[in-house]
Structures are given as C-alpha cells and as structure tokens.
TORKOL-4160 file (C-alpha; in steps of 0.2 Angstrom, whole numbers, padded with zeros to 4 digits, m for minus):
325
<pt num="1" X="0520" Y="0713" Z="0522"/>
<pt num="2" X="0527" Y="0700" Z="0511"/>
<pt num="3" X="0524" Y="0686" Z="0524"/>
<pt num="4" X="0506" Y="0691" Z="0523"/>
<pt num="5" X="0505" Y="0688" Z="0505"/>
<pt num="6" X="0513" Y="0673" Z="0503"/>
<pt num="7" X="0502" Y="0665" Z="0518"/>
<pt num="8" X="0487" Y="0671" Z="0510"/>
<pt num="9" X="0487" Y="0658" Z="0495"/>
<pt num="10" X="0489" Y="0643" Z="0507"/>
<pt num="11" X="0476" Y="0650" Z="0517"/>
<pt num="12" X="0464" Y="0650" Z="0502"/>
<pt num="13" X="0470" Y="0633" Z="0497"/>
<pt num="14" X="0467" Y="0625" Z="0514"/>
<pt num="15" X="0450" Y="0634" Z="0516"/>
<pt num="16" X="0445" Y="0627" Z="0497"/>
<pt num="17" X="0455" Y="0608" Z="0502"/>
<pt num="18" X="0443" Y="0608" Z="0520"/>
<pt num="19" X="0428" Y="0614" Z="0509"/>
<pt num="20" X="0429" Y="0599" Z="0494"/>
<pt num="21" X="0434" Y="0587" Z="0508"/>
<pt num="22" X="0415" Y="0591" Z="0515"/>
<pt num="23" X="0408" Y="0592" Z="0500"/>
<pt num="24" X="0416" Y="0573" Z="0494"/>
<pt num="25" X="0408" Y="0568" Z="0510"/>
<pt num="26" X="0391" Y="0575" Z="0507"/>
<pt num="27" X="0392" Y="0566" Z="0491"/>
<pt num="28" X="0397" Y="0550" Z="0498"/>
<pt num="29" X="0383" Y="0551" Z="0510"/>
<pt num="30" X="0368" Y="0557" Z="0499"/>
<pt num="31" X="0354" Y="0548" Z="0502"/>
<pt num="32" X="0357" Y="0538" Z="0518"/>
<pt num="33" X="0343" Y="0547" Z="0527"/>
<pt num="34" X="0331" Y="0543" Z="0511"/>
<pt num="35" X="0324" Y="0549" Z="0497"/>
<pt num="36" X="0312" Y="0561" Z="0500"/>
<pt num="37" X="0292" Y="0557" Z="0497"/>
<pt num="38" X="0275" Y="0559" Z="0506"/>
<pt num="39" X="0258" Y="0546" Z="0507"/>
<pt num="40" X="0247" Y="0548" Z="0491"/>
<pt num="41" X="0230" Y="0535" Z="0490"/>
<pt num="42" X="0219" Y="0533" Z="0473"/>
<pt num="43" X="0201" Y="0533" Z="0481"/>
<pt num="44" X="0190" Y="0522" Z="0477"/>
<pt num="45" X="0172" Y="0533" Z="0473"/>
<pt num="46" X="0158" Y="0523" Z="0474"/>
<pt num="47" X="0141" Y="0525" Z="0465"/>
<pt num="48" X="0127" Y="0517" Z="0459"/>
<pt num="49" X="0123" Y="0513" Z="0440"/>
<pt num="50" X="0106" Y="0519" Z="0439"/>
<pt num="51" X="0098" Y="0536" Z="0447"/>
<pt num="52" X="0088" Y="0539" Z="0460"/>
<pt num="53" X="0081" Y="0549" Z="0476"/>
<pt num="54" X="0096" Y="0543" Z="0491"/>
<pt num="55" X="0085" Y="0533" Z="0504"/>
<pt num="56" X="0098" Y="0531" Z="0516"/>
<pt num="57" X="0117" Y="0526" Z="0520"/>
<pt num="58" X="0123" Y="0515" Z="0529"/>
<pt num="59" X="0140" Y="0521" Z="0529"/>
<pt num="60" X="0147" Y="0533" Z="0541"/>
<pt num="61" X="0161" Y="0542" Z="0539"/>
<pt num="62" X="0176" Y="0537" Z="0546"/>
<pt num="63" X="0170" Y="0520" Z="0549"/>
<pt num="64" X="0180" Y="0505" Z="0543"/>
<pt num="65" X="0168" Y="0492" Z="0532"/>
<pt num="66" X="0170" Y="0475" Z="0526"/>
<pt num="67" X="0171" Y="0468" Z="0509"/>
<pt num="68" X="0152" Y="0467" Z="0505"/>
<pt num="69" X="0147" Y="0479" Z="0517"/>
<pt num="70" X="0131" Y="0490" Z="0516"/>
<pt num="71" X="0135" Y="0507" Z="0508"/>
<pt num="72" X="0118" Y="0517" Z="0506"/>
<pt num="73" X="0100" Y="0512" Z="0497"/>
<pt num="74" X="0092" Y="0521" Z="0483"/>
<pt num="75" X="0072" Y="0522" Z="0482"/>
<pt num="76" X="0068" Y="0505" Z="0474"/>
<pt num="77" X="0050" Y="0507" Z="0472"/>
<pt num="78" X="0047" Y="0508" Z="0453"/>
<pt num="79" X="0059" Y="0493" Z="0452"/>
<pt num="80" X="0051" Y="0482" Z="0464"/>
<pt num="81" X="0035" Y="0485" Z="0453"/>
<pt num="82" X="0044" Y="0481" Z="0436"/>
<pt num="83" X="0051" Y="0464" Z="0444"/>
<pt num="84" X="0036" Y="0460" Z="0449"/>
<pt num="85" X="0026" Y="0461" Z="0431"/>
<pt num="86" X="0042" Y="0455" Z="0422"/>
<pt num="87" X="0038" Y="0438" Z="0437"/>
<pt num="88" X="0022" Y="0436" Z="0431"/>
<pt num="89" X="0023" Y="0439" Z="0413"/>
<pt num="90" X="0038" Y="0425" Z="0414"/>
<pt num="91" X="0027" Y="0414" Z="0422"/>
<pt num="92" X="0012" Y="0416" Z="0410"/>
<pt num="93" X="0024" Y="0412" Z="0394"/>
<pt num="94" X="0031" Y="0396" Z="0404"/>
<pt num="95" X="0017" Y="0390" Z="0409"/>
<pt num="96" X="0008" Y="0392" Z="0392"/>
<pt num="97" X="0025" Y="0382" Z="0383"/>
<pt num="98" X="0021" Y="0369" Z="0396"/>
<pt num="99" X="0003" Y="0368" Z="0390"/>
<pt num="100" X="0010" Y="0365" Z="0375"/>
<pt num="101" X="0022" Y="0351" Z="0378"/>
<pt num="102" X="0010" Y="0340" Z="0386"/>
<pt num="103" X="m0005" Y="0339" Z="0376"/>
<pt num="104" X="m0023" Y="0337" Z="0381"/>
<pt num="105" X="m0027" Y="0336" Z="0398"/>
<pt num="106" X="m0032" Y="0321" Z="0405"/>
<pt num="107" X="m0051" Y="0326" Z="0409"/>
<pt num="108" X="m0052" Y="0329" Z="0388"/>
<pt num="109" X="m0044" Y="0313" Z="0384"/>
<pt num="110" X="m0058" Y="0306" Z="0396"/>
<pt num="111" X="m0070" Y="0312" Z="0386"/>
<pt num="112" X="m0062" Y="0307" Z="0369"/>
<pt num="113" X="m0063" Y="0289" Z="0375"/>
<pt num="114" X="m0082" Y="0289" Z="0380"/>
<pt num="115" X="m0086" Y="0295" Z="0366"/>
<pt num="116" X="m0073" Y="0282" Z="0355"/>
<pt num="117" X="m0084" Y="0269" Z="0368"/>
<pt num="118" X="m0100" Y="0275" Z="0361"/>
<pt num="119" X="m0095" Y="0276" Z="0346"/>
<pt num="120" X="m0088" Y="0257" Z="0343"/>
<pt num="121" X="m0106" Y="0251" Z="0352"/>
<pt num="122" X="m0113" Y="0262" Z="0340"/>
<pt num="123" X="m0103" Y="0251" Z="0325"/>
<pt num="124" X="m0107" Y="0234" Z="0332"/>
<pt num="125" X="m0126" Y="0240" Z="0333"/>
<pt num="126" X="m0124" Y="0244" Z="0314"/>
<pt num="127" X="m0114" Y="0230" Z="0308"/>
<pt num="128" X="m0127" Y="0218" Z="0316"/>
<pt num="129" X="m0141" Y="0226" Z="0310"/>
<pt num="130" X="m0133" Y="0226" Z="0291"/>
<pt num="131" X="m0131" Y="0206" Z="0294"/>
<pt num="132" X="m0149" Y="0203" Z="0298"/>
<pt num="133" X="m0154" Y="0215" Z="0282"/>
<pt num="134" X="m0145" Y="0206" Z="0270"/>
<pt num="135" X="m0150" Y="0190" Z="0274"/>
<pt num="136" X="m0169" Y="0197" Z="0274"/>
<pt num="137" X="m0165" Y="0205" Z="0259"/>
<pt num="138" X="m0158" Y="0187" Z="0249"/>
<pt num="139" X="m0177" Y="0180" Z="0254"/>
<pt num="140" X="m0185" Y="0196" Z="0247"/>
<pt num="141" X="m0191" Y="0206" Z="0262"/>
<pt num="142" X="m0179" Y="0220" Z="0260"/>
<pt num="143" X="m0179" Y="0234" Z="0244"/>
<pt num="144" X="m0164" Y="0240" Z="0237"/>
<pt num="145" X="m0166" Y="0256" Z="0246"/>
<pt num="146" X="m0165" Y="0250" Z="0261"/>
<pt num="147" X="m0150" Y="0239" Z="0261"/>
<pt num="148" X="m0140" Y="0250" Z="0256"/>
<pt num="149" X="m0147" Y="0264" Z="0270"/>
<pt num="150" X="m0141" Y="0248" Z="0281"/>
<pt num="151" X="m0125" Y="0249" Z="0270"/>
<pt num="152" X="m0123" Y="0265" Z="0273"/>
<pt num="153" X="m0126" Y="0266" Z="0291"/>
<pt num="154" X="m0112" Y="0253" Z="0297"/>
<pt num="155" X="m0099" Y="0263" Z="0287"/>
<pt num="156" X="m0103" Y="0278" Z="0296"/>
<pt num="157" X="m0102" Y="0270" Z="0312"/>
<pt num="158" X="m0086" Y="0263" Z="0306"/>
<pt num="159" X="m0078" Y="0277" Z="0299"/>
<pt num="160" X="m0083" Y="0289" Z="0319"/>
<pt num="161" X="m0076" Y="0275" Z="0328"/>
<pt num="162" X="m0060" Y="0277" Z="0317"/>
<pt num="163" X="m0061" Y="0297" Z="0319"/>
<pt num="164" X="m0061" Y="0296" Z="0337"/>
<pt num="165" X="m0045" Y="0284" Z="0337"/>
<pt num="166" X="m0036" Y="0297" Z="0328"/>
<pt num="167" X="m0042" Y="0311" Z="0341"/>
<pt num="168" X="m0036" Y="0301" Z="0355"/>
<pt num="169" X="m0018" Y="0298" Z="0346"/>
<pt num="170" X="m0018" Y="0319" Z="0343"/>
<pt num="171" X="m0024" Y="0322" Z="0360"/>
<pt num="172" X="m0010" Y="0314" Z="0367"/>
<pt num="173" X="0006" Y="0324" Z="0357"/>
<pt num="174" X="0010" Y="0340" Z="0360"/>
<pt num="175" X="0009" Y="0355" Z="0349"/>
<pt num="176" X="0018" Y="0356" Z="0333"/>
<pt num="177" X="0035" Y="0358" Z="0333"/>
<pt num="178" X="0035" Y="0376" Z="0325"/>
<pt num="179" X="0022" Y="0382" Z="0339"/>
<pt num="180" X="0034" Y="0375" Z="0351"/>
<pt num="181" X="0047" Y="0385" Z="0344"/>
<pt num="182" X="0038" Y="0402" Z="0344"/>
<pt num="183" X="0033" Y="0398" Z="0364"/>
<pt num="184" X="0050" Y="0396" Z="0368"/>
<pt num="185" X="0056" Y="0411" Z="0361"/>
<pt num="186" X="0044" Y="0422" Z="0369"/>
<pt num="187" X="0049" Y="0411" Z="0386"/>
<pt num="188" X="0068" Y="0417" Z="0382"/>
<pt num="189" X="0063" Y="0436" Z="0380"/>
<pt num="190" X="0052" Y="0435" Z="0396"/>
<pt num="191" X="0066" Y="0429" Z="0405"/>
<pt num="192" X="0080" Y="0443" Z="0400"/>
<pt num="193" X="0066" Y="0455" Z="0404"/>
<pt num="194" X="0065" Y="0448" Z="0421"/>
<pt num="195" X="0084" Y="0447" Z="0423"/>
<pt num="196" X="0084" Y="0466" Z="0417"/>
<pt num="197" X="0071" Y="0470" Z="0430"/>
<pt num="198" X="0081" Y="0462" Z="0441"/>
<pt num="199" X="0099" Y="0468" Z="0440"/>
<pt num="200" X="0089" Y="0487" Z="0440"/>
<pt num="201" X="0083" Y="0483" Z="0457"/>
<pt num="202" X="0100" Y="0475" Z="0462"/>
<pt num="203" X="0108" Y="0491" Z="0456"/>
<pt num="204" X="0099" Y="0502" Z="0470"/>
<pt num="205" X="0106" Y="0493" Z="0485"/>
<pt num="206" X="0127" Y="0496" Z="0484"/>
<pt num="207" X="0137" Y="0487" Z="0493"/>
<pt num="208" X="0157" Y="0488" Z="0497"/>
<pt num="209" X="0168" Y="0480" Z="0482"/>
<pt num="210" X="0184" Y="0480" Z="0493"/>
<pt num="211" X="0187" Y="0483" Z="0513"/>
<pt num="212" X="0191" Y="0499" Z="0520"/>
<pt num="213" X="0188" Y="0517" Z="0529"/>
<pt num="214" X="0173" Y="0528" Z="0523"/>
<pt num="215" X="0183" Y="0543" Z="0520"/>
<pt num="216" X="0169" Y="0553" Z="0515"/>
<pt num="217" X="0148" Y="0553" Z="0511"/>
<pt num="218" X="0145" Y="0565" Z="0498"/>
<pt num="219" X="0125" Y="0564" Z="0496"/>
<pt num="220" X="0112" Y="0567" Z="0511"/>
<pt num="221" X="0094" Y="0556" Z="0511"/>
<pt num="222" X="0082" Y="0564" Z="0502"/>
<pt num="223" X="0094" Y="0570" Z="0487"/>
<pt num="224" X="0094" Y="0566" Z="0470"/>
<pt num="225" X="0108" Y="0556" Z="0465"/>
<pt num="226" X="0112" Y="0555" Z="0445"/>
<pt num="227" X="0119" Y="0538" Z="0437"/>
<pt num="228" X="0137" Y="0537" Z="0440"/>
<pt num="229" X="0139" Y="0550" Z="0453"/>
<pt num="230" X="0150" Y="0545" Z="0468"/>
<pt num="231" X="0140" Y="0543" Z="0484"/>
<pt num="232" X="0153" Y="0537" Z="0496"/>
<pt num="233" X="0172" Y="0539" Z="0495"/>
<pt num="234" X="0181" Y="0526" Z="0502"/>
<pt num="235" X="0200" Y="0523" Z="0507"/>
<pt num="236" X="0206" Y="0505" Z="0505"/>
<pt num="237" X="0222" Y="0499" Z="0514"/>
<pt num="238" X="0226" Y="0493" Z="0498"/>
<pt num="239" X="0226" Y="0508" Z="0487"/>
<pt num="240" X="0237" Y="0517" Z="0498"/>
<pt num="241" X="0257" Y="0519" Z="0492"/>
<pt num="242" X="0271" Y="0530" Z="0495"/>
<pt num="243" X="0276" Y="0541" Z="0480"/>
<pt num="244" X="0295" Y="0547" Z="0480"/>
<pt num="245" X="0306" Y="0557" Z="0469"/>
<pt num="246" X="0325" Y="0549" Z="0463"/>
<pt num="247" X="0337" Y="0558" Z="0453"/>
<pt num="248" X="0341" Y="0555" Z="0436"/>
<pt num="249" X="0358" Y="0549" Z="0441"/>
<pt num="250" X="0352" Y="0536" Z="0452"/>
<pt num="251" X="0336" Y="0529" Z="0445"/>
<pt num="252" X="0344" Y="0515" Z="0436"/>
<pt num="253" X="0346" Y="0508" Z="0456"/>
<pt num="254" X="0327" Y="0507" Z="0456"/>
<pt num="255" X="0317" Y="0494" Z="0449"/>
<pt num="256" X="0298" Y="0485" Z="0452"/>
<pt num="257" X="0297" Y="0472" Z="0465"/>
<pt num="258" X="0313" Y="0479" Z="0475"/>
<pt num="259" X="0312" Y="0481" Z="0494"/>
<pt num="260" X="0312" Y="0497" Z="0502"/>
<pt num="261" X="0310" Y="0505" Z="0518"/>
<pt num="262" X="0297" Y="0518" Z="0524"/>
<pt num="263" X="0303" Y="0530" Z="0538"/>
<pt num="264" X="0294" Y="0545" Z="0545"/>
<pt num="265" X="0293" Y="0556" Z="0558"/>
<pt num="266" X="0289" Y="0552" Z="0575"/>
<pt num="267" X="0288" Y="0534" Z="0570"/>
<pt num="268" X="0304" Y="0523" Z="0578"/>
<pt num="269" X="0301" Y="0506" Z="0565"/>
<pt num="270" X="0301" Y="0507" Z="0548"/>
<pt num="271" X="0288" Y="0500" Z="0537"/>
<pt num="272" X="0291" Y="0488" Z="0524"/>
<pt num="273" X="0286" Y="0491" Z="0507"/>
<pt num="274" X="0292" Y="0487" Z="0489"/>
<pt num="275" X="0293" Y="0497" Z="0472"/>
<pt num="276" X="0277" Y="0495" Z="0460"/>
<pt num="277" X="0280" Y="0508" Z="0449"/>
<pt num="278" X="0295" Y="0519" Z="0439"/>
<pt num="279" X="0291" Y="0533" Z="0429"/>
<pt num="280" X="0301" Y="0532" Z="0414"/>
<pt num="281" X="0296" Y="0553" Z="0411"/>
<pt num="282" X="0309" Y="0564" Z="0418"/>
<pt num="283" X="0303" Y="0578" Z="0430"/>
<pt num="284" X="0307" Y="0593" Z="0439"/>
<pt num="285" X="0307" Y="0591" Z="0458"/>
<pt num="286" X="0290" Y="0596" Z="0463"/>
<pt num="287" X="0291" Y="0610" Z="0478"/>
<pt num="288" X="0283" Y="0602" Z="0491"/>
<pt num="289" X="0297" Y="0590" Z="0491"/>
<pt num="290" X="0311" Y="0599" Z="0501"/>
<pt num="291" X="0330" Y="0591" Z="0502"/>
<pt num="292" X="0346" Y="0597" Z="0508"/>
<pt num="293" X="0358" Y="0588" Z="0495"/>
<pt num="294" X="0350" Y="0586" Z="0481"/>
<pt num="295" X="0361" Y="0593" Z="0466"/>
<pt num="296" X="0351" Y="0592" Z="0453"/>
<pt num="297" X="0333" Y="0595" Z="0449"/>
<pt num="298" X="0330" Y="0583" Z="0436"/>
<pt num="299" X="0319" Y="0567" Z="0445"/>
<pt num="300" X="0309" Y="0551" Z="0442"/>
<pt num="301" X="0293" Y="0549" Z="0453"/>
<pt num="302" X="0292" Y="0531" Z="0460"/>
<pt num="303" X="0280" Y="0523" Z="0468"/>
<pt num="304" X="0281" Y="0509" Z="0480"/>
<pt num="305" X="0266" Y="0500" Z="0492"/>
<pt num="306" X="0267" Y="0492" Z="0508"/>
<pt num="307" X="0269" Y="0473" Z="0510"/>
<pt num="308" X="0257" Y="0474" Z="0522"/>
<pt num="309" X="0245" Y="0488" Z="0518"/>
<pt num="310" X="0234" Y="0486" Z="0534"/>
<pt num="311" X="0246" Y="0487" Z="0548"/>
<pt num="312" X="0257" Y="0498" Z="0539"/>
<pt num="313" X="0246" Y="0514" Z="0545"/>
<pt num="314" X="0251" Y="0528" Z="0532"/>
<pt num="315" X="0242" Y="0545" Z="0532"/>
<pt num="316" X="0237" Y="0554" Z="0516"/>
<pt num="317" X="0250" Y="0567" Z="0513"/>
<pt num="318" X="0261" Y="0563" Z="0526"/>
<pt num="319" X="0280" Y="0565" Z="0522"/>
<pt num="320" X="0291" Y="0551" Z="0524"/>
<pt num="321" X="0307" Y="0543" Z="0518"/>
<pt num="322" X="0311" Y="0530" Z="0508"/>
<pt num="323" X="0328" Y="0518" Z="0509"/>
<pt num="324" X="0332" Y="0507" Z="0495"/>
<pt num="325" X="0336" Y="0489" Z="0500"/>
C-alpha cells in the first residue's frame, strides 16, 4: 500500500515532464507547415459611363481577353447622329472664320479693279476736257457756268478713282480684329461640342483596361443597362493575392516586400510570392481559418501576391499556406 502511494507522485511527474516536453516541441515547431490562408481576388467590374439598351458582348465567360480587348457594345445610334451635327456645325464656324481671315475673294477684287480702270479713264477723260475749257474759256467762248460744271466734273472723276483705290486696299484685309475674335470663340465651343459628341459615342464601345479571365456577364442583349452598372466581371492575374492570418506575437517578423512561399494542397512546388500588405488592426481569427497549434486567437491579416501572377495559377477561395522567407 505504501509503495503505491509513493510511486504514484513520480508517475504524475513523469506523465506531466513527457507532456511539457511535447508541448516545448510543438512550440518550437509552430509554424513550420505555414501560416494558415486561402486565395482572395478584388474583381475588377466593368461598366460603361453612359446608359443604354446592351447590343451585344463580345466577351464570354470564362474566356481570357487582352488588354484592349472588345468587352460588349451599347446602342450607339442617337450618338452617331449627335457626332455628326456636332461635324458639321464645327465645319460651318471654321469655315466661316476662314472667310474671314482672307478677305474678299478674288472674283470681287476682279471686279474692284475694272471698275478702278474705268474709273481712272473716266478722270483722264475729264481732266482733258477741263484743259480744253479753260483755255476756250480765257478767249471768251466758255461762261462761268460751265467752267466750273468742267471743274466739277474732273474732281469727281478724281475723287471715284481715289474711292475705288481704297476698296481695293479693304478688299484685300481680313475682317476686323473684334469679328475675328467672336468667330474664334464660336469655333472653340463648336469644337468641345464635337469632342463631347465624340467621347459619348466612344463611351458605348467598352473595351478591356487590363488582361484577364471574364469571370462573369452580368447583362443579356436587349437589356437596359444604367450608367455605371457593371456589365462584365473580370479576374485579372494581377489582382489576385493570397490573404493569411499571423499571430500577434509573431507579426513583427512580417513586413512589405518580404519573400514568402505559397503551398497548397495537391500542388508539389511552391509559388513564389511577396508581402504587400500588414494590417496594423488586430483581429480574432476568422472561422474558416482552422489550425492545430495556434494558442492564441488574437491575429494580423496580411496579404501577399505572387511574383508572377500569371503562372502562379491560384484559385479564388482555395486554402493554402504561406512560409516566411
């Protein structure tokens, strides 16, 4: 009886020595499986600025596109129409700022000079003739009267010659510099017009921004689609990372830009990645993320992307694990 009580203690004690012993070597060895995480991707939903009926897509879901890409078409035909009036009105208001800076034409300063032509025969006719009168009129053959009707004749054949000199010098400026001015600015507005017109019906034709899979089509042809409202959801290599939860004791061993490992299962090599993100908010560990050492519950999400998002080959939601390097 007494040798059962006094080798009960040591019994204890070697059972609680062999337990701490396993427990100091699960410590030691936390983490060498990983961290524990899963695939999470920010989608990139893509609409059109203005609304309109869908014509068609040219996506299709689970098709991989190129930057630049077709994506779908909206019903451009009001727009087209506005392009085109916003064409022509530009084209009036230049072309009448044009008309403008170049003067007459030439056909009217052709006719200026015939009649500047006449008009200076018309002086030497009159000049001569008031020659021949005044010289009458010293030997008495010419009345006061008309001398000066000769007088007066040669001064207006002067003075048309002179106005059609002018005319020719005007005809060959341009408007005034005010009217100029006015032209231009109606030129300017016609043009931002048009440029509106045009971006509107640039807007119904949506194109890829970045490469990538179609994920999803949201909208059938035929529909209505309002501004802003997603049409196709796309999945770029890019935008795919790798979100894992670190302890609070250990979060000061992660930092941005530092190398890790992606392992998963079913998958023999590893995928290179590196940190781009450390909360700084602390967190409880979410459910779905399931470990078999952790000791505490207090984490820090952090998110790191593959080096080489296109080969790396990550599904959304799939669990993996993540080493530090």
């Amino acid at each position: 009886m007494r040798h059962r009580l006094s080798t009960g203690p040591e019994k204890w004690l070697a059972f609680m020595s062999v337990g701490l012993l396993l427990l100091l070597l699960g410590c030691s060895t936390r983490h060498s499986d990983g961290y524990q995480g899963y695939v999470e991707v920010d989608f990139l939903n893509i609409a059109a600025s203005q609304p309109g009926r869908l014509d068609s897509v040219a996506a299709r879901k689970g098709a991989t596109v190129e930057r630049g890409a077709p994506l779908f078409y909206l019903d451009a035909t009001v727009e087209s129409a506005a392009l085109r009036q916003a064409e022509q009105q530009l084209m009036a208001v230049q072309a009448q700022l044009a008309d403008l800076q170049q003067g007459r034409r030439p056909l009217e300063i052709d006719v200026i000079k015939a009649q500047l032509a006449q008009a200076t025969a018309n002086e030497k006719l009159a000049q001569a003739t008031l020659q021949r009168d005044e010289i009458v009129y010293r030997s008495g053959g010419l009345s006061d009267e008309q001398l000066d009707r000769a007088r007066t004749q040669a001064e207006q054949a002067t003075a048309r010659v002179a106005e059609l000199n002018n005319q020719l010098r005007v005809a060959a400026l341009p408007a005034r510099e005010d009217q100029v001015r006015a032209q231009t600015a109606l030129v300017s507005a016609a043009q931002a017009a048009f440029d509106q017109a045009k971006w509107r019906l640039e807007q119904k034709a949506v194109g890829a921004t970045e490469a990538g899979l179609i994920f999803d089509v949201l909208y059938e042809p035929g529909e209505w689609v309002p501004a802003g409202s997603p049409v196709v959801r796309q999945l770029p290599a890019e935008r795919i990372k790798v979100r894992f939860f670190v302890p609070e004791t250990e979060i000061a061993t992660c930092s941005v830009r530092q190398a890790v490992m992606i392992t998963m299962d079913g998958r023999v090599d590893a995928v290179p990645a590196a940190i781009t993100y450390v909360s700084v908010v602390a967190e409880f560990t979410p459910p779905i993320i399931y470990s078999n050492d952790t000791r505490s519950k207090l984490v820090f999400m952090v998110e790191a992307q593959p080096t080489d998002p296109r080969t790396a080959k990550l599904n959304v939601g799939q669990p993996v694990s993540v080493l530090l390097q």
